[in-house]
C-alpha positions in Angstrom: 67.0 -17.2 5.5 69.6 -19.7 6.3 72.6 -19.4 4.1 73.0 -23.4 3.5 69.2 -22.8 2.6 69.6 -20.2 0.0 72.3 -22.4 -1.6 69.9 -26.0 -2.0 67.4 -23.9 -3.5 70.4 -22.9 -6.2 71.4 -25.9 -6.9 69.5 -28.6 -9.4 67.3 -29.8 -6.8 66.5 -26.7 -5.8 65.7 -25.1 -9.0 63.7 -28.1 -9.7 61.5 -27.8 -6.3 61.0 -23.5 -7.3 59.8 -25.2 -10.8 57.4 -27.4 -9.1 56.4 -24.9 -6.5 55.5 -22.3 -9.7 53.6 -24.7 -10.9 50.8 -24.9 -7.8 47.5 -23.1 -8.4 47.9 -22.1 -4.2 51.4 -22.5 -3.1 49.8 -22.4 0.3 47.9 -25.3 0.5 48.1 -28.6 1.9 47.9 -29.9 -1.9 50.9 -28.2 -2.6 52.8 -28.9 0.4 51.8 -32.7 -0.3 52.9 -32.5 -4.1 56.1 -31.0 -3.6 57.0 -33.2 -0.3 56.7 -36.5 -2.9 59.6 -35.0 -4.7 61.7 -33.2 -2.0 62.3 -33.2 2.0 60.4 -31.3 4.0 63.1 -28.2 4.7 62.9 -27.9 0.7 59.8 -28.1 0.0 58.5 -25.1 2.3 61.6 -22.8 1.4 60.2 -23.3 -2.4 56.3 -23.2 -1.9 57.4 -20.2 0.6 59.6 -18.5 -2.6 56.8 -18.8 -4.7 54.6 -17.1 -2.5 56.9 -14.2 -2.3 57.6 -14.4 -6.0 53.5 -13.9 -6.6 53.6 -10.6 -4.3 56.3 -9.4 -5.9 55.1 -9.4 -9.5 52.9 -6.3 -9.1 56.4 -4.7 -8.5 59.1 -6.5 -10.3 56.8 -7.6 -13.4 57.9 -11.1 -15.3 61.3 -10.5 -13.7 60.0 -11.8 -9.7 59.9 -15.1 -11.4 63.8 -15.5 -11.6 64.3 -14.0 -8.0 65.1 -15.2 -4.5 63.6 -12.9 -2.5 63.0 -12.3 1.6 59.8 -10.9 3.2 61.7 -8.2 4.2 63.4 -7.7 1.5 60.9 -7.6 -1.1 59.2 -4.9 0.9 62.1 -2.2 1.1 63.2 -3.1 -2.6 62.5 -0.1 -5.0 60.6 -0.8 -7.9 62.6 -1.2 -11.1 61.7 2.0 -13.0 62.8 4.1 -9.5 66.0 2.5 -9.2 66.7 2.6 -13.2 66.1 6.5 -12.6 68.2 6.4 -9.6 71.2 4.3 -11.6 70.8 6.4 -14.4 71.5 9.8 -12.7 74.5 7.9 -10.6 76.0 6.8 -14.0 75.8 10.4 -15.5 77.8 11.9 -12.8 80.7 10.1 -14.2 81.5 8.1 -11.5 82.7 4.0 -12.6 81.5 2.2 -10.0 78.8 1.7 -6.9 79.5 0.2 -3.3 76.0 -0.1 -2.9 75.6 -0.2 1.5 73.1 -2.5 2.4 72.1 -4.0 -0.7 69.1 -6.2 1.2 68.2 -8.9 -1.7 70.1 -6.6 -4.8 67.6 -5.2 -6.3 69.1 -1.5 -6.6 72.5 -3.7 -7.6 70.8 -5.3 -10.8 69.6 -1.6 -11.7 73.6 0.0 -11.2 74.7 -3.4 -13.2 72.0 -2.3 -16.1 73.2 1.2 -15.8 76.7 -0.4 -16.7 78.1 0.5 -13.4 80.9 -1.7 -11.6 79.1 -3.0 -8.3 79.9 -4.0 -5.5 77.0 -4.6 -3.0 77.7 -4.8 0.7 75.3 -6.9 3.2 75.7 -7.6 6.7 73.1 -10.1 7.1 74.9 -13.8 6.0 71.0 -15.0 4.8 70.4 -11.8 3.3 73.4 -12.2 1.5 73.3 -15.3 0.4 70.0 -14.2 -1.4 71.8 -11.3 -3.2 74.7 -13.3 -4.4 72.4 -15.6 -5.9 70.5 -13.1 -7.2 73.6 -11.1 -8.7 75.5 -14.1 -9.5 77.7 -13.3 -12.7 76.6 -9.3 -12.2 78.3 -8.1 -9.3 80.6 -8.9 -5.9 79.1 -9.4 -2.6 80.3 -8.6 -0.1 79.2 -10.3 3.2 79.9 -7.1 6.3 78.5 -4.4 8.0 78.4 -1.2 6.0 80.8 0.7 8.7 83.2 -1.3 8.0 83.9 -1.5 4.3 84.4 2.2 3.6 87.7 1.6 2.6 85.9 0.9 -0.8 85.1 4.3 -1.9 87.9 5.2 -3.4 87.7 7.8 -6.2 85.7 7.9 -9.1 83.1 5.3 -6.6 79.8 6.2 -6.1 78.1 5.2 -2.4 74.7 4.3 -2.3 72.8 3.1 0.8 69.3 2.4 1.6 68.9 2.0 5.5 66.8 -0.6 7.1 63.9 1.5 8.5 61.8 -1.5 9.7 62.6 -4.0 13.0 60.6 -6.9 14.3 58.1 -4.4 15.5 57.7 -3.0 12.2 58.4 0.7 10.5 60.8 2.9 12.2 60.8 6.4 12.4 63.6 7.3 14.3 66.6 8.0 12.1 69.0 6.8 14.6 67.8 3.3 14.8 68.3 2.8 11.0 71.0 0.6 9.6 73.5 1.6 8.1 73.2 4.3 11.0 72.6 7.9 10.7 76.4 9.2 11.2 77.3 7.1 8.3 74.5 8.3 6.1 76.1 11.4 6.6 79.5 10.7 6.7 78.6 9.3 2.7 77.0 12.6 2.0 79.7 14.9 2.7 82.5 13.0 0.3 83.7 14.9 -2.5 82.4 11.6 -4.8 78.8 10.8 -5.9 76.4 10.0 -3.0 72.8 8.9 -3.0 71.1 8.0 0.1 67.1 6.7 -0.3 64.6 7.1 2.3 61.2 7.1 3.1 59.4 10.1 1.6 58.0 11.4 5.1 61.4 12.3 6.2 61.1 16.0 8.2 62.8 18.5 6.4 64.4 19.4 9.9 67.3 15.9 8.8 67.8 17.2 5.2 71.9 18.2 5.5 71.9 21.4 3.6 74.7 20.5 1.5 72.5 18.0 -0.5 69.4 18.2 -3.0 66.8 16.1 -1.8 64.8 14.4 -4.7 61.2 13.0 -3.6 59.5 10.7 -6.6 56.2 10.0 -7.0 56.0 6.8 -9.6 52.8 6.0 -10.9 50.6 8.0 -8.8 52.4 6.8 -5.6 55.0 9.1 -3.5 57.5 6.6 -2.8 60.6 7.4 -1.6 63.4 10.3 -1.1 67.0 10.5 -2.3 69.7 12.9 -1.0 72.2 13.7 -3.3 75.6 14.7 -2.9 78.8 15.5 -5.0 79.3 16.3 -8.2 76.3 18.5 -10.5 74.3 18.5 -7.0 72.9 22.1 -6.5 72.8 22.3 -2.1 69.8 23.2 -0.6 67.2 21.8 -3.3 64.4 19.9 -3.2 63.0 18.7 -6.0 60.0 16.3 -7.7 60.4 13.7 -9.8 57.3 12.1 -11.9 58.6 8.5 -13.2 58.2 7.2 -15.3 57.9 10.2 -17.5 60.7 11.6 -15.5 59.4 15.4 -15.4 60.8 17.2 -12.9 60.0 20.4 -10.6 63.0 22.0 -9.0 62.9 24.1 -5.7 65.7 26.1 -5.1 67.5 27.4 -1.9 66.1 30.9 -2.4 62.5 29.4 -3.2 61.6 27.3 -0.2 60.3 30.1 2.3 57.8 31.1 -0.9 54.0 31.3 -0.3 51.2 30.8 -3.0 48.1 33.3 -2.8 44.8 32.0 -1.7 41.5 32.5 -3.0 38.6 31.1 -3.9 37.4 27.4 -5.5 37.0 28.4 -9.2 36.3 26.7 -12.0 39.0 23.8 -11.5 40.9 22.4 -8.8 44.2 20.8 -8.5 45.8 17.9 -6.7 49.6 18.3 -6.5 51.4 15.2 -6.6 52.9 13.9 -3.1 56.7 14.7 -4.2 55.5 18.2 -5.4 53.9 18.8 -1.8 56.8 16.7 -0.4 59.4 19.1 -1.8 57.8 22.2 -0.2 57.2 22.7 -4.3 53.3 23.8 -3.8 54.2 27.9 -4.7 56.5 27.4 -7.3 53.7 24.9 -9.1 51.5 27.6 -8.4 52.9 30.1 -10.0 54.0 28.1 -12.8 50.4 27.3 -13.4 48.8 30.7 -12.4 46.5 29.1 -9.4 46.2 30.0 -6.1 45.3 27.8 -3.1 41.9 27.4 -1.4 43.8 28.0 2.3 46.9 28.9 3.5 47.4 25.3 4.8 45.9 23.3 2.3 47.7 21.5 -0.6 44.8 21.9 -3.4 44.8 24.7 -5.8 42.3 26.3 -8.3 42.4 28.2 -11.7 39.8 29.4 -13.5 41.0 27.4 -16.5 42.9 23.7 -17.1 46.4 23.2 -16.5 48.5 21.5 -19.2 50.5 19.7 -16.3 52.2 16.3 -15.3 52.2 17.7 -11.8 48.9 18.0 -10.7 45.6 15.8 -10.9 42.7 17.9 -12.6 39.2 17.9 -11.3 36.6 19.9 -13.3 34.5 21.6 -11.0 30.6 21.2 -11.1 29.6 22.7 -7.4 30.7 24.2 -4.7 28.7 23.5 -1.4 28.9 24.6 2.6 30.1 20.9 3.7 26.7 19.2 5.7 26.7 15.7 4.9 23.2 16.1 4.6 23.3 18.2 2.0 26.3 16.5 0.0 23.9 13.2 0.1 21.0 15.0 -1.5 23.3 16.2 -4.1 24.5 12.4 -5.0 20.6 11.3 -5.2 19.7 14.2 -7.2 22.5 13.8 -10.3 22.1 10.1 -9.3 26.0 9.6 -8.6 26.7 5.9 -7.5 30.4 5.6 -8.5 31.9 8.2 -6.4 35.6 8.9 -5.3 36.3 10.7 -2.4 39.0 12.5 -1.1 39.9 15.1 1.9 42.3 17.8 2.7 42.1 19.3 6.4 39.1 17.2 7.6 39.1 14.9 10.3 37.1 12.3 8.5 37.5 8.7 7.5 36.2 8.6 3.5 35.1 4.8 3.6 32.9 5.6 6.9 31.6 8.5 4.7 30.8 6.5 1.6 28.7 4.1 3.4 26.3 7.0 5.1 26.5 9.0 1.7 25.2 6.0 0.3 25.8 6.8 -3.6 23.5 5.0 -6.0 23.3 5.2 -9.7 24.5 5.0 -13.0 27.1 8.4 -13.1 30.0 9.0 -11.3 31.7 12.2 -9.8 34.3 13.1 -7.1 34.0 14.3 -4.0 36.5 16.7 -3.0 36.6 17.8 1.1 38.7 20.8 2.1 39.1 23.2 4.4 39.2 26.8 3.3 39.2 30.9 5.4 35.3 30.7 5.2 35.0 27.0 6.2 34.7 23.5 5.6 33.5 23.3 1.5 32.3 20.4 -0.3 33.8 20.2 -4.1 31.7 18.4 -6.5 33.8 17.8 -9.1 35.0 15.5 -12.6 38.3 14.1 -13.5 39.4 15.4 -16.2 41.6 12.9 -16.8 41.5 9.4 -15.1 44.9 8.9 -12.3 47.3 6.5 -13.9 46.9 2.8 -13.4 49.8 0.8 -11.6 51.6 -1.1 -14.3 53.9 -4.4 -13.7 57.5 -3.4 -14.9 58.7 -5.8 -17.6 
Protein backbone atom coordinates (compact mmCIF):
# COMPACT_ATOMS: atom_id res chain seq x y z
CA UNK A 1 0.00 0.00 0.00
CA UNK A 2 1.22 3.47 -0.85
CA UNK A 3 2.47 5.24 2.21
CA UNK A 4 0.67 8.77 1.34
CA UNK A 5 -2.32 6.21 1.00
CA UNK A 6 -2.16 4.68 4.36
CA UNK A 7 -1.94 8.26 5.83
CA UNK A 8 -5.50 9.80 3.92
CA UNK A 9 -7.24 6.84 5.19
CA UNK A 10 -5.95 8.15 8.92
CA UNK A 11 -6.88 11.24 8.64
CA UNK A 12 -10.73 12.69 9.11
CA UNK A 13 -11.62 12.00 5.67
CA UNK A 14 -10.27 8.87 5.71
CA UNK A 15 -11.79 7.64 8.80
CA UNK A 16 -14.99 8.93 7.53
CA UNK A 17 -14.76 6.95 4.07
CA UNK A 18 -13.69 3.37 6.34
CA UNK A 19 -17.08 4.47 8.35
CA UNK A 20 -18.97 4.69 5.21
CA UNK A 21 -17.31 1.76 3.59
CA UNK A 22 -18.45 -0.43 7.04
CA UNK A 23 -21.50 0.52 6.45
CA UNK A 24 -22.04 -1.38 2.81
CA UNK A 25 -24.09 -4.65 2.90
CA UNK A 26 -21.14 -5.79 -0.20
CA UNK A 27 -18.22 -3.56 -0.08
CA UNK A 28 -17.66 -5.11 -3.53
CA UNK A 29 -20.27 -3.87 -5.40
CA UNK A 30 -20.89 -1.28 -7.83
CA UNK A 31 -23.49 0.17 -5.17
CA UNK A 32 -20.89 0.64 -2.87
CA UNK A 33 -18.32 1.90 -5.09
CA UNK A 34 -21.09 4.47 -6.34
CA UNK A 35 -22.08 5.46 -2.63
CA UNK A 36 -18.78 6.04 -1.41
CA UNK A 37 -17.46 7.86 -4.76
CA UNK A 38 -20.55 10.73 -3.92
CA UNK A 39 -18.53 11.45 -0.80
CA UNK A 40 -14.82 10.81 -1.65
CA UNK A 41 -12.40 10.69 -4.93
CA UNK A 42 -11.98 7.74 -6.56
CA UNK A 43 -8.25 6.69 -5.01
CA UNK A 44 -10.27 6.90 -1.56
CA UNK A 45 -12.97 5.34 -2.00
CA UNK A 46 -11.41 1.89 -3.27
CA UNK A 47 -8.62 1.94 -0.55
CA UNK A 48 -11.73 2.04 2.04
CA UNK A 49 -14.29 -0.34 0.27
CA UNK A 50 -10.91 -2.49 -0.28
CA UNK A 51 -10.10 -2.07 3.87
CA UNK A 52 -13.35 -3.18 4.63
CA UNK A 53 -13.11 -6.09 2.63
CA UNK A 54 -10.04 -7.17 4.39
CA UNK A 55 -11.40 -6.10 7.70
CA UNK A 56 -14.58 -8.81 7.03
CA UNK A 57 -11.85 -11.68 6.35
CA UNK A 58 -10.13 -10.88 9.10
CA UNK A 59 -12.80 -11.15 11.77
CA UNK A 60 -12.84 -14.95 11.85
CA UNK A 61 -9.19 -14.22 13.19
CA UNK A 62 -8.90 -10.95 14.92
CA UNK A 63 -12.64 -11.02 16.39
CA UNK A 64 -14.41 -7.27 17.03
CA UNK A 65 -10.77 -6.05 17.04
CA UNK A 66 -10.38 -6.26 12.71
CA UNK A 67 -12.70 -3.48 12.80
CA UNK A 68 -10.15 -0.85 14.15
CA UNK A 69 -7.33 -2.27 11.76
CA UNK A 70 -5.51 -1.33 8.66
CA UNK A 71 -4.59 -4.28 7.26
CA UNK A 72 -2.72 -5.69 3.84
CA UNK A 73 -3.62 -8.91 1.97
CA UNK A 74 -0.45 -10.10 2.78
CA UNK A 75 -0.42 -9.12 5.82
CA UNK A 76 -3.55 -10.29 7.27
CA UNK A 77 -2.57 -13.72 6.01
CA UNK A 78 0.98 -14.24 7.91
CA UNK A 79 -0.54 -12.35 11.12
CA UNK A 80 -0.90 -14.82 14.13
CA UNK A 81 -4.05 -15.04 15.70
CA UNK A 82 -4.39 -13.11 18.87
CA UNK A 83 -4.50 -15.96 21.48
CA UNK A 84 -0.98 -17.47 19.67
CA UNK A 85 0.73 -14.34 19.93
CA UNK A 86 -0.69 -13.44 23.63
CA UNK A 87 0.95 -17.04 24.39
CA UNK A 88 3.99 -16.16 22.51
CA UNK A 89 4.21 -12.51 24.38
CA UNK A 90 3.42 -13.99 27.45
CA UNK A 91 6.34 -16.57 27.56
CA UNK A 92 8.78 -13.57 26.11
CA UNK A 93 7.68 -11.36 29.05
CA UNK A 94 8.35 -14.18 31.72
CA UNK A 95 11.97 -14.57 30.65
CA UNK A 96 12.57 -11.26 32.23
CA UNK A 97 13.60 -9.52 29.35
CA UNK A 98 12.07 -5.41 29.08
CA UNK A 99 11.71 -4.99 25.77
CA UNK A 100 11.05 -6.58 21.97
CA UNK A 101 12.62 -5.49 18.53
CA UNK A 102 10.15 -7.37 16.91
CA UNK A 103 12.03 -8.03 12.94
CA UNK A 104 9.60 -7.78 10.48
CA UNK A 105 6.63 -6.74 12.12
CA UNK A 106 4.31 -7.00 8.65
CA UNK A 107 1.05 -4.94 9.74
CA UNK A 108 1.89 -5.23 13.95
CA UNK A 109 -0.03 -7.64 14.91
CA UNK A 110 2.59 -9.71 17.13
CA UNK A 111 3.57 -5.82 18.28
CA UNK A 112 0.01 -5.09 19.90
CA UNK A 113 0.34 -8.64 21.71
CA UNK A 114 4.29 -7.69 23.25
CA UNK A 115 2.50 -4.04 23.95
CA UNK A 116 -0.44 -6.12 25.96
CA UNK A 117 2.20 -8.21 27.49
CA UNK A 118 3.61 -4.83 28.82
CA UNK A 119 6.71 -5.14 26.86
CA UNK A 120 8.67 -1.99 25.34
CA UNK A 121 8.42 -2.43 21.41
CA UNK A 122 10.02 -1.56 18.91
CA UNK A 123 8.81 -3.14 15.52
CA UNK A 124 11.07 -3.01 12.59
CA UNK A 125 9.60 -3.07 8.77
CA UNK A 126 11.34 -2.80 5.64
CA UNK A 127 8.54 -2.34 3.47
CA UNK A 128 7.57 1.82 3.56
CA UNK A 129 3.60 0.69 2.81
CA UNK A 130 3.87 -1.98 5.08
CA UNK A 131 5.01 0.29 7.54
CA UNK A 132 3.00 2.86 7.26
CA UNK A 133 0.08 0.31 8.03
CA UNK A 134 1.85 -0.77 11.31
CA UNK A 135 2.52 2.74 12.56
CA UNK A 136 -0.97 3.42 12.15
CA UNK A 137 -1.93 0.53 13.65
CA UNK A 138 0.52 0.95 16.74
CA UNK A 139 0.22 4.52 16.94
CA UNK A 140 0.54 5.55 20.75
CA UNK A 141 1.76 1.69 21.42
CA UNK A 142 5.02 1.33 20.01
CA UNK A 143 8.08 2.82 17.59
CA UNK A 144 8.39 1.88 14.06
CA UNK A 145 10.90 1.64 12.62
CA UNK A 146 10.94 1.85 8.81
CA UNK A 147 14.52 -0.72 7.66
CA UNK A 148 15.54 -3.92 6.80
CA UNK A 149 15.91 -6.27 9.70
CA UNK A 150 19.84 -6.78 8.90
CA UNK A 151 20.42 -3.66 9.57
CA UNK A 152 18.91 -2.60 12.89
CA UNK A 153 20.69 -5.19 15.16
CA UNK A 154 22.31 -2.66 16.85
CA UNK A 155 18.94 -2.65 18.85
CA UNK A 156 19.34 -5.69 20.91
CA UNK A 157 21.05 -4.60 23.46
CA UNK A 158 20.68 -6.47 26.85
CA UNK A 159 17.81 -7.27 28.62
CA UNK A 160 15.98 -6.99 24.62
CA UNK A 161 14.19 -9.76 23.42
CA UNK A 162 14.35 -10.43 19.26
CA UNK A 163 11.46 -11.75 17.64
CA UNK A 164 11.04 -12.29 13.92
CA UNK A 165 8.53 -13.79 11.76
CA UNK A 166 10.03 -14.27 8.06
CA UNK A 167 8.07 -13.61 4.99
CA UNK A 168 7.61 -17.12 3.69
CA UNK A 169 5.27 -16.14 0.73
CA UNK A 170 6.45 -14.16 -2.73
CA UNK A 171 4.35 -13.15 -5.69
CA UNK A 172 4.20 -16.82 -6.64
CA UNK A 173 2.86 -17.71 -3.42
CA UNK A 174 4.18 -19.96 -0.23
CA UNK A 175 7.80 -20.64 -0.05
CA UNK A 176 9.52 -23.46 1.25
CA UNK A 177 12.87 -22.81 0.90
CA UNK A 178 14.28 -21.31 4.04
CA UNK A 179 16.88 -19.33 2.23
CA UNK A 180 14.48 -17.26 0.34
CA UNK A 181 12.69 -15.98 3.51
CA UNK A 182 13.03 -12.51 4.82
CA UNK A 183 14.57 -11.64 7.30
CA UNK A 184 17.04 -14.39 5.84
CA UNK A 185 18.06 -17.54 7.24
CA UNK A 186 21.70 -16.44 8.63
CA UNK A 187 19.90 -13.86 10.59
CA UNK A 188 17.28 -16.17 12.02
CA UNK A 189 20.18 -17.83 13.31
CA UNK A 190 22.36 -15.27 14.14
CA UNK A 191 19.08 -14.09 16.67
CA UNK A 192 19.02 -17.61 18.01
CA UNK A 193 22.41 -18.00 19.20
CA UNK A 194 22.44 -14.51 21.47
CA UNK A 195 22.78 -14.99 25.04
CA UNK A 196 19.20 -12.70 25.25
CA UNK A 197 15.62 -14.02 24.71
CA UNK A 198 14.87 -15.19 21.06
CA UNK A 199 11.73 -16.38 19.42
CA UNK A 200 11.66 -17.10 15.87
CA UNK A 201 7.98 -18.30 14.28
CA UNK A 202 7.60 -20.43 11.42
CA UNK A 203 5.45 -22.56 9.51
CA UNK A 204 4.76 -25.79 11.37
CA UNK A 205 5.97 -28.14 8.46
CA UNK A 206 9.45 -27.02 9.02
CA UNK A 207 11.96 -30.43 8.62
CA UNK A 208 13.38 -31.16 11.75
CA UNK A 209 16.78 -31.48 9.67
CA UNK A 210 16.71 -26.82 10.22
CA UNK A 211 15.87 -27.06 13.93
CA UNK A 212 19.56 -25.53 15.44
CA UNK A 213 20.07 -27.88 18.35
CA UNK A 214 20.68 -25.26 20.73
CA UNK A 215 16.92 -24.16 20.73
CA UNK A 216 13.41 -25.89 21.93
CA UNK A 217 11.16 -25.84 19.17
CA UNK A 218 7.52 -25.23 20.35
CA UNK A 219 4.74 -26.39 17.59
CA UNK A 220 0.96 -25.04 18.67
CA UNK A 221 -2.04 -26.38 17.63
CA UNK A 222 -4.95 -23.55 18.52
CA UNK A 223 -8.31 -24.64 18.25
CA UNK A 224 -7.99 -27.78 16.45
CA UNK A 225 -5.56 -26.18 13.85
CA UNK A 226 -1.55 -26.85 13.83
CA UNK A 227 -0.54 -23.44 13.11
CA UNK A 228 2.76 -22.42 13.50
CA UNK A 229 6.39 -23.21 15.08
CA UNK A 230 8.56 -21.13 17.42
CA UNK A 231 12.24 -21.66 18.20
CA UNK A 232 13.27 -20.55 21.37
CA UNK A 233 16.49 -19.41 22.54
CA UNK A 234 18.15 -17.95 25.71
CA UNK A 235 17.30 -17.92 28.95
CA UNK A 236 14.96 -21.03 30.77
CA UNK A 237 15.19 -22.73 27.09
CA UNK A 238 16.02 -26.44 27.63
CA UNK A 239 18.24 -27.32 23.84
CA UNK A 240 17.23 -29.92 21.95
CA UNK A 241 13.31 -30.00 22.82
CA UNK A 242 10.39 -30.08 21.06
CA UNK A 243 7.38 -29.51 22.49
CA UNK A 244 3.25 -29.10 21.99
CA UNK A 245 1.34 -26.52 22.83
CA UNK A 246 -2.71 -26.78 23.04
CA UNK A 247 -4.06 -22.96 23.15
CA UNK A 248 -5.95 -21.80 24.31
CA UNK A 249 -5.91 -24.09 27.29
CA UNK A 250 -2.20 -23.88 27.03
CA UNK A 251 -1.44 -27.70 27.93
CA UNK A 252 1.68 -28.71 26.99
CA UNK A 253 3.69 -32.00 26.06
CA UNK A 254 7.40 -31.82 26.33
CA UNK A 255 9.91 -33.99 24.23
CA UNK A 256 13.23 -34.03 25.55
CA UNK A 257 16.76 -34.46 23.87
CA UNK A 258 17.02 -38.03 25.19
CA UNK A 259 13.25 -38.85 24.06
CA UNK A 260 13.12 -38.05 20.39
CA UNK A 261 14.65 -41.38 18.90
CA UNK A 262 11.68 -43.21 21.14
CA UNK A 263 9.31 -45.68 19.47
CA UNK A 264 5.64 -46.57 20.57
CA UNK A 265 4.58 -50.37 20.34
CA UNK A 266 2.13 -51.40 17.82
CA UNK A 267 -0.79 -53.54 18.00
CA UNK A 268 -4.03 -53.98 17.22
CA UNK A 269 -7.35 -51.48 16.70
CA UNK A 270 -8.99 -52.00 20.14
CA UNK A 271 -11.70 -50.65 21.58
CA UNK A 272 -10.77 -46.83 20.97
CA UNK A 273 -8.67 -44.94 18.72
CA UNK A 274 -6.80 -41.86 19.03
CA UNK A 275 -6.01 -38.84 16.86
CA UNK A 276 -2.88 -36.95 18.17
CA UNK A 277 -3.06 -33.38 17.68
CA UNK A 278 -0.77 -31.98 14.66
CA UNK A 279 1.90 -30.26 17.21
CA UNK A 280 1.93 -33.60 19.17
CA UNK A 281 2.87 -35.48 15.78
CA UNK A 282 4.77 -32.29 14.83
CA UNK A 283 7.05 -32.47 17.85
CA UNK A 284 8.06 -36.19 17.11
CA UNK A 285 5.79 -36.42 20.57
CA UNK A 286 3.60 -39.55 19.30
CA UNK A 287 5.67 -42.22 21.97
CA UNK A 288 5.91 -40.13 24.73
CA UNK A 289 1.83 -39.49 24.38
CA UNK A 290 1.75 -43.00 24.07
CA UNK A 291 3.12 -44.03 26.88
CA UNK A 292 1.55 -41.36 28.90
CA UNK A 293 -1.74 -42.74 27.90
CA UNK A 294 -0.88 -46.55 27.78
CA UNK A 295 -1.74 -47.01 23.80
CA UNK A 296 0.07 -48.36 21.23
CA UNK A 297 -0.08 -47.48 17.48
CA UNK A 298 -2.01 -49.40 14.74
CA UNK A 299 1.55 -49.26 12.46
CA UNK A 300 4.83 -48.39 12.84
CA UNK A 301 4.30 -45.37 10.55
CA UNK A 302 1.03 -44.32 11.37
CA UNK A 303 0.06 -41.42 13.72
CA UNK A 304 -3.35 -43.06 15.32
CA UNK A 305 -3.21 -44.99 18.40
CA UNK A 306 -5.61 -47.28 20.35
CA UNK A 307 -6.36 -48.35 24.04
CA UNK A 308 -8.72 -50.59 25.13
CA UNK A 309 -10.20 -47.86 27.33
CA UNK A 310 -10.76 -43.74 27.04
CA UNK A 311 -8.08 -41.33 27.58
CA UNK A 312 -8.69 -38.46 29.94
CA UNK A 313 -6.53 -36.26 27.40
CA UNK A 314 -6.33 -32.62 25.75
CA UNK A 315 -3.96 -34.21 23.35
CA UNK A 316 -5.68 -36.47 21.42
CA UNK A 317 -9.21 -36.60 19.62
CA UNK A 318 -11.20 -39.79 20.88
CA UNK A 319 -13.21 -42.02 18.59
CA UNK A 320 -15.21 -44.84 20.12
CA UNK A 321 -14.85 -47.70 18.16
CA UNK A 322 -17.95 -49.70 16.75
CA UNK A 323 -16.18 -51.94 13.80
CA UNK A 324 -13.37 -52.93 12.52
CA UNK A 325 -13.43 -53.93 8.72
CA UNK A 326 -10.82 -55.24 5.75
CA UNK A 327 -11.07 -51.75 3.77
CA UNK A 328 -13.32 -52.55 0.30
CA UNK A 329 -15.31 -49.74 -0.42
CA UNK A 330 -17.89 -51.98 -1.21
CA UNK A 331 -18.16 -53.26 1.93
CA UNK A 332 -17.68 -49.84 3.97
CA UNK A 333 -20.93 -48.65 1.78
CA UNK A 334 -23.01 -51.57 2.85
CA UNK A 335 -22.05 -50.82 6.33
CA UNK A 336 -23.40 -47.02 6.03
CA UNK A 337 -26.85 -48.36 4.38
CA UNK A 338 -27.17 -50.90 6.96
CA UNK A 339 -26.92 -48.52 10.34
CA UNK A 340 -28.31 -45.90 7.95
CA UNK A 341 -25.30 -43.37 8.56
CA UNK A 342 -25.91 -40.11 6.34
CA UNK A 343 -23.87 -37.61 8.36
CA UNK A 344 -20.44 -39.15 8.07
CA UNK A 345 -16.90 -37.64 8.66
CA UNK A 346 -14.12 -39.11 7.11
CA UNK A 347 -10.62 -39.14 7.71
CA UNK A 348 -7.32 -41.18 6.42
CA UNK A 349 -3.88 -42.00 7.62
CA UNK A 350 -1.53 -43.80 4.97
CA UNK A 351 -4.14 -44.06 2.11
CA UNK A 352 -3.75 -42.61 -1.10
CA UNK A 353 -7.36 -41.43 -1.27
CA UNK A 354 -9.19 -38.17 -1.66
CA UNK A 355 -12.17 -38.28 1.31
CA UNK A 356 -14.69 -35.86 -0.73
CA UNK A 357 -14.27 -38.20 -3.94
CA UNK A 358 -15.00 -41.08 -1.40
CA UNK A 359 -18.07 -39.50 0.23
CA UNK A 360 -19.78 -39.02 -2.98
CA UNK A 361 -19.44 -42.91 -4.10
CA UNK A 362 -20.11 -43.96 -0.38
CA UNK A 363 -23.07 -42.14 -0.74
CA UNK A 364 -24.26 -41.88 3.04
CA UNK A 365 -27.93 -41.53 3.59
CA UNK A 366 -29.87 -41.25 6.79
CA UNK A 367 -30.70 -39.95 9.98
CA UNK A 368 -27.29 -41.09 12.22
CA UNK A 369 -23.98 -40.21 11.95
CA UNK A 370 -20.56 -42.00 12.50
CA UNK A 371 -16.86 -41.59 11.48
CA UNK A 372 -15.01 -43.15 9.09
CA UNK A 373 -11.58 -43.71 10.07
CA UNK A 374 -8.98 -45.12 7.05
CA UNK A 375 -5.54 -46.44 8.03
CA UNK A 376 -3.05 -48.45 7.17
CA UNK A 377 -1.88 -51.18 9.57
CA UNK A 378 0.98 -54.67 9.39
CA UNK A 379 -2.09 -56.78 8.15
CA UNK A 380 -3.46 -54.09 5.74
CA UNK A 381 -5.52 -51.37 4.81
CA UNK A 382 -8.58 -51.39 7.78
CA UNK A 383 -11.68 -49.48 7.81
CA UNK A 384 -12.52 -47.92 11.46
CA UNK A 385 -16.13 -47.44 12.14
CA UNK A 386 -16.12 -45.36 14.86
CA UNK A 387 -18.06 -42.34 17.30
CA UNK A 388 -16.67 -39.22 18.64
CA UNK A 389 -16.63 -39.21 21.82
CA UNK A 390 -16.45 -35.85 22.07
CA UNK A 391 -17.20 -33.35 19.32
CA UNK A 392 -13.53 -31.31 17.88
CA UNK A 393 -13.60 -27.80 19.12
CA UNK A 394 -15.28 -25.14 17.07
CA UNK A 395 -13.22 -22.09 15.76
CA UNK A 396 -14.03 -19.19 17.90
CA UNK A 397 -13.53 -15.23 16.95
CA UNK A 398 -10.99 -13.79 19.53
CA UNK A 399 -12.56 -10.81 21.31
Amino acid sequence: MDPALVERLTAPEGRSALELAAAQRDPSSPAAVTTLRRSVDAELSSAALQQETLRRRAAAKFGAAAAGLLLTPDGLEQASRPEVADHRARRLAATGARAVVDLGCGIGADALAFVRAGLRVVAVERDPGTAAVARANLAGLAEVVEAAAEDVTHLLGPGVAAYCDPARRDARGRLWDVSQFSPGWDLVRSLLSRAEPAAVKLGPALPHAMLPEEVEAEWVTHRGDTVEVCLWSGPGVEPGTRTATLLPGGDRLRVGAGERSRRAPVGPIGSYLLEPAGSVIRAGGVAVLAEQLGAHLVDPQIAYLTTSTPPDSSFVDVFRVREVLPWREKTVRAWLQQHRVGRLEIKKRGLDLDPAVLRRRLKPSGPEAATLLLTRTPQGARAVLADRVAEPPAPVAAP
